[in-house]
C-alpha positions as MATLAB code, in Angstrom:
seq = 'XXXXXXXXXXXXXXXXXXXXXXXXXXXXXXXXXXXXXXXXXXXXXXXXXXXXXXXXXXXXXXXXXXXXXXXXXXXXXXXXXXXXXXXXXXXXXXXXXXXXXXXXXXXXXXXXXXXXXXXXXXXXXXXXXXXXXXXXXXXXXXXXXXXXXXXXXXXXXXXXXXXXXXXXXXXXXXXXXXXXXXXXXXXXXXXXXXXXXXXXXXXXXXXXXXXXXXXXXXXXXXXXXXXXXXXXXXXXXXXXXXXXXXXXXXXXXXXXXXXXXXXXXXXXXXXXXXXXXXXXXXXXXXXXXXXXXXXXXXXXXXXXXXXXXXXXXXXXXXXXXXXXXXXXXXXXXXXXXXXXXXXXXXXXXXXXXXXXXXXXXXXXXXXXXXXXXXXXXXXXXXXXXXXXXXXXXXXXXXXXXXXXXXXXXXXXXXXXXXXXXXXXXXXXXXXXXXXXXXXXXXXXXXXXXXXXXXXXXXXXXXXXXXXXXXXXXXXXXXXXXXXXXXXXXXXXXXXXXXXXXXXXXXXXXXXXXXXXXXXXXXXXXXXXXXXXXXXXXXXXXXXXXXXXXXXXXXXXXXXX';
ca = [
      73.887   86.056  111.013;
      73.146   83.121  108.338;
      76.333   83.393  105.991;
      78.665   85.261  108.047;
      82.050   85.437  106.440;
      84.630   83.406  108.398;
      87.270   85.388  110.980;
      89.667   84.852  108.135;
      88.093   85.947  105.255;
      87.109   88.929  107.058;
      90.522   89.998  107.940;
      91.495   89.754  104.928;
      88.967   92.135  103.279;
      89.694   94.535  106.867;
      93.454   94.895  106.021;
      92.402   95.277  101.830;
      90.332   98.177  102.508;
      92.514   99.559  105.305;
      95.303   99.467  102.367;
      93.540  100.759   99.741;
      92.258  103.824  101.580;
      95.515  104.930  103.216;
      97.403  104.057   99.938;
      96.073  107.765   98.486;
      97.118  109.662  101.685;
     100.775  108.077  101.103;
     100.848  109.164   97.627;
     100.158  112.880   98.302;
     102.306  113.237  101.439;
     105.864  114.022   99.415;
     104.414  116.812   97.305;
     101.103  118.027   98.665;
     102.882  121.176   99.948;
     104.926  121.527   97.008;
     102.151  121.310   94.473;
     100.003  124.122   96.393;
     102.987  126.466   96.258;
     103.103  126.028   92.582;
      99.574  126.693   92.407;
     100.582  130.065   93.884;
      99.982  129.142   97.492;
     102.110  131.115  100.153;
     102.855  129.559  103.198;
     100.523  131.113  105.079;
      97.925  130.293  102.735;
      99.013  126.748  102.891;
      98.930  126.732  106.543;
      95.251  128.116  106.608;
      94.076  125.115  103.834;
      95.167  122.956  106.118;
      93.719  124.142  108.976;
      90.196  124.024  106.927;
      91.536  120.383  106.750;
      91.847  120.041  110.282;
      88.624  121.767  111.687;
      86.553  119.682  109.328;
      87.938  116.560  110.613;
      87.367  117.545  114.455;
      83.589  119.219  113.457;
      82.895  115.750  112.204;
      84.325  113.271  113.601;
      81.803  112.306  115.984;
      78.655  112.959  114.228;
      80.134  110.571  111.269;
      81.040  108.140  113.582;
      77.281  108.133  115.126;
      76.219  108.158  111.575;
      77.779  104.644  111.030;
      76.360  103.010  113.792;
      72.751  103.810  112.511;
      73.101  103.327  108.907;
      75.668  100.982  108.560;
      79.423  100.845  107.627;
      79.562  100.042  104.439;
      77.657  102.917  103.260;
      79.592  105.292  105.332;
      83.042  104.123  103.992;
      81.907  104.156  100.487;
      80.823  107.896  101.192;
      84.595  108.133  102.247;
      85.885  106.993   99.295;
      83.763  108.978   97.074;
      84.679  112.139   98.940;
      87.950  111.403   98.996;
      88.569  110.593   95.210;
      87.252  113.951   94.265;
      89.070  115.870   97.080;
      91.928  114.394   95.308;
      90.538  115.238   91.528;
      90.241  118.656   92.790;
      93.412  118.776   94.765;
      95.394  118.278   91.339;
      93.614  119.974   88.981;
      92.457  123.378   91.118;
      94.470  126.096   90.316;
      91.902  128.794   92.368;
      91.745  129.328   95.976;
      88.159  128.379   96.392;
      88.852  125.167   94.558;
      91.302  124.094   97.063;
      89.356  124.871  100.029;
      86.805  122.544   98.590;
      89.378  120.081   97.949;
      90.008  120.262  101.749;
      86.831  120.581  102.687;
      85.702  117.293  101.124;
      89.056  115.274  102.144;
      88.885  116.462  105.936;
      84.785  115.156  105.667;
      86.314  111.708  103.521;
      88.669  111.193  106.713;
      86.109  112.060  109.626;
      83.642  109.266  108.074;
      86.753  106.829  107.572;
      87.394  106.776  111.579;
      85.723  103.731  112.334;
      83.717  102.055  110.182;
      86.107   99.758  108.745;
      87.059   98.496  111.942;
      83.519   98.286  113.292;
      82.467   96.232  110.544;
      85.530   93.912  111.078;
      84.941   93.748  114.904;
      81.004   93.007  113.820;
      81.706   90.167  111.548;
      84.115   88.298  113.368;
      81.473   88.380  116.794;
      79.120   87.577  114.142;
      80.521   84.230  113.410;
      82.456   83.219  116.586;
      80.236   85.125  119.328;
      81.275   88.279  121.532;
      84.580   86.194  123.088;
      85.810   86.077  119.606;
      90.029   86.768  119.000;
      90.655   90.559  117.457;
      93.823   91.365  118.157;
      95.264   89.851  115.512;
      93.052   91.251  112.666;
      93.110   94.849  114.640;
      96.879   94.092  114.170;
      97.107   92.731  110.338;
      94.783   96.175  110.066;
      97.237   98.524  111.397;
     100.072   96.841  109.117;
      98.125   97.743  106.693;
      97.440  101.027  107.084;
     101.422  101.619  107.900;
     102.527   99.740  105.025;
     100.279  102.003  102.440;
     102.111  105.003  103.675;
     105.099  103.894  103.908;
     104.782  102.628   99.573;
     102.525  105.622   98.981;
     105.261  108.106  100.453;
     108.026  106.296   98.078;
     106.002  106.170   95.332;
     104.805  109.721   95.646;
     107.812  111.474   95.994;
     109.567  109.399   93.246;
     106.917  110.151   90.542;
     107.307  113.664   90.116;
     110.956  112.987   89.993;
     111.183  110.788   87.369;
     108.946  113.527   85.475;
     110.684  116.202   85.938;
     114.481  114.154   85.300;
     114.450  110.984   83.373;
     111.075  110.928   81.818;
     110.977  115.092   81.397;
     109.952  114.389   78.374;
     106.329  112.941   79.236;
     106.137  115.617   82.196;
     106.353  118.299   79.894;
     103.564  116.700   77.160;
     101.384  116.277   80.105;
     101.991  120.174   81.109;
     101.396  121.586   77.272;
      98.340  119.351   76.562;
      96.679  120.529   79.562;
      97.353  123.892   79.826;
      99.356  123.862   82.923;
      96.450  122.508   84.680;
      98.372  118.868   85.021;
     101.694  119.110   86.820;
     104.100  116.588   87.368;
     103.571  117.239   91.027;
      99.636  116.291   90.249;
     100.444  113.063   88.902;
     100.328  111.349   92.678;
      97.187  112.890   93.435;
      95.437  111.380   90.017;
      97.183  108.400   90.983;
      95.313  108.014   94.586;
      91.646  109.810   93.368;
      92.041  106.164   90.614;
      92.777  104.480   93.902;
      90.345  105.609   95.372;
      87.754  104.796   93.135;
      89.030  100.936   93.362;
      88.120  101.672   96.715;
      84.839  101.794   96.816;
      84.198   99.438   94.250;
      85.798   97.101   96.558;
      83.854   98.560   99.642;
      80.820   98.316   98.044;
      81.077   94.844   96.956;
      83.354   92.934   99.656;
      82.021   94.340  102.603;
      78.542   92.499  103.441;
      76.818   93.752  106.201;
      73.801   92.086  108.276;
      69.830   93.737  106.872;
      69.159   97.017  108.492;
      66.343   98.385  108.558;
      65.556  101.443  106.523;
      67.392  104.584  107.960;
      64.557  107.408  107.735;
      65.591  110.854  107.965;
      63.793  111.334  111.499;
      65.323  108.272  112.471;
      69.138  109.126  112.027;
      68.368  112.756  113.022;
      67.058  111.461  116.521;
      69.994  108.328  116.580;
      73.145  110.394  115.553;
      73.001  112.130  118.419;
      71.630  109.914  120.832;
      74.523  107.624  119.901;
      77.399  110.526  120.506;
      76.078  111.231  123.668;
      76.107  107.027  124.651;
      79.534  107.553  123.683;
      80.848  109.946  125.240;
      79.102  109.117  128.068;
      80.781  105.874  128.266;
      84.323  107.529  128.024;
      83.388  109.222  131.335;
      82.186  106.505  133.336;
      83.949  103.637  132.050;
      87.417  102.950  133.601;
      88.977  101.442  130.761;
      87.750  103.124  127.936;
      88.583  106.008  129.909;
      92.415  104.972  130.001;
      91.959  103.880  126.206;
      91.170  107.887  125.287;
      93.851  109.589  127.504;
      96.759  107.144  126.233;
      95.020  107.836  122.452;
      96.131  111.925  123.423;
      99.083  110.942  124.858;
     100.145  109.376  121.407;
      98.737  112.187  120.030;
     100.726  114.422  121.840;
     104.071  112.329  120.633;
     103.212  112.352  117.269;
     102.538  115.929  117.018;
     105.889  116.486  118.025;
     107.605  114.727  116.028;
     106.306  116.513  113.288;
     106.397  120.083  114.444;
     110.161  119.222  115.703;
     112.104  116.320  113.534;
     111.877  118.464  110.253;
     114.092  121.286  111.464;
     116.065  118.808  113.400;
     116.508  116.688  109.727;
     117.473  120.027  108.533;
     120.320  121.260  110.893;
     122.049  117.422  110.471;
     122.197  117.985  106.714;
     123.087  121.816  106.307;
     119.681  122.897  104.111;
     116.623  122.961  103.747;
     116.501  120.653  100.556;
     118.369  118.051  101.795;
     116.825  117.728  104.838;
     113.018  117.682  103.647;
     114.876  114.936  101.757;
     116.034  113.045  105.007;
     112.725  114.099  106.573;
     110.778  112.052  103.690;
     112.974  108.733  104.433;
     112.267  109.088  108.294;
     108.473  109.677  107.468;
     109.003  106.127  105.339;
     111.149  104.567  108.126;
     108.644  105.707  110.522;
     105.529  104.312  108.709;
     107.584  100.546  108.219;
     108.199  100.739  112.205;
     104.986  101.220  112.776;
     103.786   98.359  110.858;
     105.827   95.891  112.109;
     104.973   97.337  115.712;
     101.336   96.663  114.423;
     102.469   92.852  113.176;
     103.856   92.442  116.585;
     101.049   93.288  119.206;
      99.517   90.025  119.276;
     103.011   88.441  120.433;
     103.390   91.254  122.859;
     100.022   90.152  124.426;
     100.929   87.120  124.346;
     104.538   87.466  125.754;
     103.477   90.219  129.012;
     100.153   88.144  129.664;
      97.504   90.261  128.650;
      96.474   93.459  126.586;
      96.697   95.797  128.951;
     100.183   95.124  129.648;
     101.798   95.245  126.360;
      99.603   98.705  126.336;
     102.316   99.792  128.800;
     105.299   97.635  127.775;
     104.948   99.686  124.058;
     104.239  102.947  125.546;
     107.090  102.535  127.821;
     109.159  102.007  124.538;
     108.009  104.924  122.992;
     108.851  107.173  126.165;
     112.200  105.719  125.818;
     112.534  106.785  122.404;
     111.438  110.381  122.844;
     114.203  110.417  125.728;
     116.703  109.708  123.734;
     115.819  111.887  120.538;
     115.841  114.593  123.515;
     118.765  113.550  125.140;
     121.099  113.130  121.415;
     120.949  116.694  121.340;
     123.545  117.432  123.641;
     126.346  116.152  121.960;
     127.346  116.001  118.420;
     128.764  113.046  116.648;
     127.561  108.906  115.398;
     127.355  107.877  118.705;
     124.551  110.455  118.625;
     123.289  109.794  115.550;
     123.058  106.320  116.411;
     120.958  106.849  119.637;
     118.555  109.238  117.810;
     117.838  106.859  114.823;
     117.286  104.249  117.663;
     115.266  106.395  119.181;
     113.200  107.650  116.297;
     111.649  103.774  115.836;
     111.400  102.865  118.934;
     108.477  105.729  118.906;
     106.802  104.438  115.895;
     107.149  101.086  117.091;
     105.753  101.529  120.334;
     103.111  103.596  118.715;
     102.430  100.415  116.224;
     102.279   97.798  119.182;
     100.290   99.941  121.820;
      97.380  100.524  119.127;
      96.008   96.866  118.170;
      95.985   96.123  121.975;
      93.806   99.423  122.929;
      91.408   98.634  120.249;
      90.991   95.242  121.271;
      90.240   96.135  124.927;
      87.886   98.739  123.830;
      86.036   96.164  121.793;
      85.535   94.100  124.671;
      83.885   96.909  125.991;
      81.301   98.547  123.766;
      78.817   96.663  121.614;
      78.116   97.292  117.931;
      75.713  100.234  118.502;
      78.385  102.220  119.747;
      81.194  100.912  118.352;
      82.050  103.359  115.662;
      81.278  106.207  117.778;
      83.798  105.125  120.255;
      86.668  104.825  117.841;
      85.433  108.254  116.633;
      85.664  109.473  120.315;
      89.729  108.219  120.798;
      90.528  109.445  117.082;
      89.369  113.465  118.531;
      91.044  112.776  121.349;
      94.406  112.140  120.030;
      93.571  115.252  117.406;
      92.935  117.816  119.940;
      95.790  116.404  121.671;
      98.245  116.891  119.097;
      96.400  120.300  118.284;
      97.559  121.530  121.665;
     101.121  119.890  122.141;
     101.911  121.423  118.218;
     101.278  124.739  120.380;
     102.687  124.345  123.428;
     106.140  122.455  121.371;
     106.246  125.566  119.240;
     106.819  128.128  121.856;
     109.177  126.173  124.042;
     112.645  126.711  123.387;
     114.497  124.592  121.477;
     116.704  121.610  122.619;
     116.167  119.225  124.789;
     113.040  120.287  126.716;
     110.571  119.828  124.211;
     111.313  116.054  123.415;
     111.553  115.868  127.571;
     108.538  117.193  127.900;
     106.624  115.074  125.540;
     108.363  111.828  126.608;
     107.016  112.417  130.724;
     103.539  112.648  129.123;
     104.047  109.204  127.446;
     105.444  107.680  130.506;
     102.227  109.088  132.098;
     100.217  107.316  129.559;
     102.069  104.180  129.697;
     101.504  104.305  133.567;
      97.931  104.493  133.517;
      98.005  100.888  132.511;
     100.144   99.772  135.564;
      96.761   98.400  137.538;
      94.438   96.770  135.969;
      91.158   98.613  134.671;
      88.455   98.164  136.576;
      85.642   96.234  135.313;
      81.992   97.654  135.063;
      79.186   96.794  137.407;
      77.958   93.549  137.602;
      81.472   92.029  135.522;
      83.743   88.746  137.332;
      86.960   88.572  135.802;
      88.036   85.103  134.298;
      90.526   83.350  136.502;
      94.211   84.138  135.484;
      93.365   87.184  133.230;
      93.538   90.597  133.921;
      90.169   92.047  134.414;
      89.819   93.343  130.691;
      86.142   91.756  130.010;
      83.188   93.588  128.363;
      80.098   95.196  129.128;
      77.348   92.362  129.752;
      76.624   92.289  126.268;
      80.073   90.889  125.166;
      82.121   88.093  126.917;
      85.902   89.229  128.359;
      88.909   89.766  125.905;
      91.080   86.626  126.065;
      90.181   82.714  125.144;
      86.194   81.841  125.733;
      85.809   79.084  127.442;
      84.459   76.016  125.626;
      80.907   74.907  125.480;
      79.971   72.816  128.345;
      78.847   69.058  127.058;
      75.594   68.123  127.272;
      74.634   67.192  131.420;
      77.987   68.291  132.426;
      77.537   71.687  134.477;
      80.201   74.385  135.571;
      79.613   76.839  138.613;
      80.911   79.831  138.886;
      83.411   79.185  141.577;
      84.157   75.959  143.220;
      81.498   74.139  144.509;
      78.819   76.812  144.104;
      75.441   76.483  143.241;
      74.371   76.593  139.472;
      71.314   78.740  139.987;
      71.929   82.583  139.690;
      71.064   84.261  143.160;
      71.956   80.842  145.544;
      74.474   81.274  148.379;
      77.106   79.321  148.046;
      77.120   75.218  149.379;
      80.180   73.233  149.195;
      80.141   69.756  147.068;
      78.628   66.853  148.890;
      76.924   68.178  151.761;
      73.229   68.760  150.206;
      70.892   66.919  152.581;
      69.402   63.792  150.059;
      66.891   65.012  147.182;
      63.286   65.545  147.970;
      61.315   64.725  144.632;
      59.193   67.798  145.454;
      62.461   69.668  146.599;
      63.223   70.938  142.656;
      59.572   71.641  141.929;
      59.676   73.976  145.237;
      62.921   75.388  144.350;
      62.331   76.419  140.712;
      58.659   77.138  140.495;
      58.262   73.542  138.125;
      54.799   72.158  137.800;
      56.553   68.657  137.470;
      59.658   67.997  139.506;
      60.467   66.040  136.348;
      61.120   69.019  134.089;
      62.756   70.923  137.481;
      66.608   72.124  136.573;
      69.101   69.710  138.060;
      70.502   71.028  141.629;
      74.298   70.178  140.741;
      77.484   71.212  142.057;
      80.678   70.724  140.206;
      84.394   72.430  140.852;
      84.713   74.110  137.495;
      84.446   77.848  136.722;
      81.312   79.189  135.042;
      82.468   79.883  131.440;
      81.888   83.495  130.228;
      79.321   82.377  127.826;
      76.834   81.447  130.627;
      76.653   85.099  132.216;
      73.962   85.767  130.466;
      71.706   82.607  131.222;
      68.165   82.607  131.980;
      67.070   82.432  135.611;
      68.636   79.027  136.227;
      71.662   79.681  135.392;
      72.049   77.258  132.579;
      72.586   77.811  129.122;
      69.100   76.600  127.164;
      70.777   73.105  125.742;
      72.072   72.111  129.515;
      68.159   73.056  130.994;
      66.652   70.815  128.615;
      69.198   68.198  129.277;
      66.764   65.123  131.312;
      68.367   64.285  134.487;
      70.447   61.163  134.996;
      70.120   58.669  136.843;
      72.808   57.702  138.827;
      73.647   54.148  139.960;
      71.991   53.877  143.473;
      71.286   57.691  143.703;
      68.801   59.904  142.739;
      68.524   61.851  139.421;
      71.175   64.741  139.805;
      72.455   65.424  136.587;
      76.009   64.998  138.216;
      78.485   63.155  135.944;
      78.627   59.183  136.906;
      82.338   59.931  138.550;
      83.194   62.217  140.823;
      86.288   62.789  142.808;
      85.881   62.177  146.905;
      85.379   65.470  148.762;
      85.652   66.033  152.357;
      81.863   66.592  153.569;
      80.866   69.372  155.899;
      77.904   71.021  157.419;
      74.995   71.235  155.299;
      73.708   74.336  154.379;
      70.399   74.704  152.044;
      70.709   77.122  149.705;
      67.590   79.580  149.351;
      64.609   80.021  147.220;
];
């Protein structure tokens, strides 16, 4: 599109909004549960607002996703913000049931239409400027950081505000209390604090974010596209190997994750003796957690990079994360630093696993969906990995404790990571580039790794050595095409003119990925207008003027 922002510019307005809206979640983590119950919130009360929470999310996750891809991302995300900033108004100023349950209501519907769009439009931009071959993993990855890093601050900051309220600055905590009636708690000031981040959020959203003209979304016409764009994809997670692998290692995480929660709490709380001290210790994991994450997120380009390909630094992290889960599970049956030790180990090497494995997914799922989809199908992994960790929280909380629960949850991450062993298979009609593991895109969108360069003009590339350039032609090795008949072309390609006929070339490079898409002579529209040259004592061939010496052998005319 005519003023697309550079690869760089848009990563750096990716990882700003990434930051900004995950910032608010961070801030709210440390007392969330602590603010309710002084509301007047039992636990089981507690436990059903956030399963209103929870339920909205999964009711609209994919119909928000389908939403983006057919009226845009930008107007989605600001949605989220909005929704968010006065789930979070609400959140510290309610004081009635029904008031919270809106508060949840509008967060969980702020988080379903955040799954996807930011990302989408990143992914969109960047393809829009350097073509469907273009390099995400890095910006997936700076993304990620992002995200991490906002949690890991927001957590700090969050639980240290209400502190200093309530100790050193009592003073202003209690003002803040009398002047509002008990409506404002020190426990509400993070909350405030993320509903003003939020609204920087959509400020920024709504005026960094450019997106391409759409046409006008009519009611009919997102009532009809919504769905038909859910169905596309989850249609594609069932026929398409990859993104197939892509969802079940997205539950598999889930699954990890979910127990971590549901078990390193208790587990925080037995090491320390009681309950305060270890939702203490539980808060500085949750912070230790979110940093390892990040810089498992900083490192997934190098991890590409270093085991050859996406796919297998999908298993190298996963692999690390199994490993980590095996020996929070095994710690438990002794006592003593070595322990300790092993379990802290452990404990990042599951968050950075987590961190590393996610950039590369995305990336390969990119590759394989075009921007019509695109938000739907990162809508499609993010329910996967909910219902996922839905069911393990379950199945965790009736097993008995010990060991066997971590165990348990660390085979089904090895079973994750193992799906990535082989390579994916690629969809109909798809040749893998030479080298790479077969990771490439549907035929919209040229394979995940470097594209090749543009051919120069009148020099040709074939898709494998010595092949024919015209799509459909049986392959003829160099050198043994009987001499050119000047009507020869003309009869070949349909030409009126043998003069404006294609060149009939041969050449021992590969077809770059760019050309899969060619018209029916297989060359890209600056190469078929190139004239043909003349070569000294030959005829016109469009071959460059040296070629190495090949070996000739029996001719064989290629058809039609």
């Amino acid at each position: 599109m005519t003023g697309a922002l550079t690869p760089r510019s848009a990563r750096r307005r990716f990882t700003a909004v990434n930051f900004l809206f995950w910032l608010p979640v961070g801030l709210c983590l440390p007392s969330q549960v602590l603010l309710l119950g002084e509301r007047g919130m039992g636990l089981a009360a507690i436990a059903g607002l956030f399963a209103v929470h929870s339920l909205t999310v999964a009711a609209l996750e994919l119909p928000t996703g389908g939403l983006s891809d057919v009226i845009g991302r930008r107007t989605v995300l600001a949605a989220a913000g909005v929704f968010n900033l006065t789930a979070l108004t609400l959140l510290a100023l309610g004081t009635t049931v029904w008031a919270l349950t809106l508060a949840m209501v509008l967060m969980g519907s702020g988080r379903a239409l955040s799954s996807g769009p930011a990302e989408a439009w990143y992914v969109d931009t960047v393809q829009a400027h350097s073509g469907p071959g273009a390099e995400l993993r890095t910006g997936l990855a700076r993304g990620n950081t992002a995200c991490a890093t906002a949690l890991a601050l927001g957590t700090l900051i969050g639980g240290g505000l209400p502190w200093l309220l309530q100790g050193p600055a009592s003073g202003l905590g209690s003002g803040l209390d009398a002047a509002t009636g008990g409506a404002l708690l020190p426990l509400s000031v993070p909350a405030l604090l993320g509903a003003a981040v939020g609204l920087v959020f959509v400020t920024y959203v709504l005026t960094a974010l450019r997106e391409p003209p759409r046409l006008p979304a009519t009611l009919r016409g997102v009532l009809h596209g919504v769905p038909a764009t859910v169905l596309g994809g989850l249609r594609l997670g069932a026929r398409d190997g990859l993104v197939r692998r892509v969802l079940l290692t997205a539950a598999a995480a889930g699954t990890a994750l979910a127990a971590i929660e549901l078990l390193a709490p208790g587990r925080a709380a037995a090491l320390t003796g009681a309950a305060e001290s270890g939702a203490l210790l539980f808060a500085a994991l949750a912070c230790a957690g979110f940093l390892c994450t990040a810089l498992g997120s900083h490192w997934a380009p190098s991890a590409a990079r270093l085991t050859g390909s996406g796919e297998r630094a999908v298993l190298v992290s996963l692999a690390l994360s199994a490993t980590g889960l095996t020996l929070l599970g095994a710690t438990l049956l002794w006592n003593g630093t070595t322990a300790l030790v092993l379990a802290a180990v452990g404990y990042a090497l599951v968050y950075f696993g987590l961190g590393s494995a996610g950039p590369n997914e995305n990336d390969l799922l990119h590759h394989r969906v075009d921007s019509a989809g695109r938000a739907t199908a990162l809508s499609v992994k993010s329910l996967a990995l909910q219902l996922a960790a839905a069911l393990a929280g379950l199945v965790a909380g009736v097993l008995p404790a010990g060991p066997l629960p971590w165990l348990l949850v660390a085979g089904v991450l090895l079973v994750g990571a193992g799906l990535w062993i082989r390579p994916a298979p690629l969809p109909t009609g798809e040749v893998a580039p030479a080298g790479m593991a077969p990771a490439g895109p549907l035929a919209s969108a040229a394979p995940a790794g470097p594209v090749a360069p543009a051919p120069a003009p009148a020099a040709v590339a074939v898709a494998t050595a010595g092949s024919p350039v015209r799509a459909g032609s049986p392959p003829v090795r160099p050198g043994t095409e009987s001499p050119a008949d000047p009507a020869e072309p003309a009869a070949r390609t349909g030409a009126a003119d043998p003069a404006e006929a294609p060149p009939i070339v041969t050449a021992s490079a590969r077809l770059p990925s760019v050309l899969a898409g060619a018209p029916s002579t297989g060359l890209p529209e600056e190469l078929r207008r190139e004239p043909p040259r003349e070569l000294p004592g030959g005829s016109a061939t469009g071959l460059p003027e040296v070629l190495p010496p090949e070996t000739p052998g029996p001719a064989r005319r290629p058809s039609g």
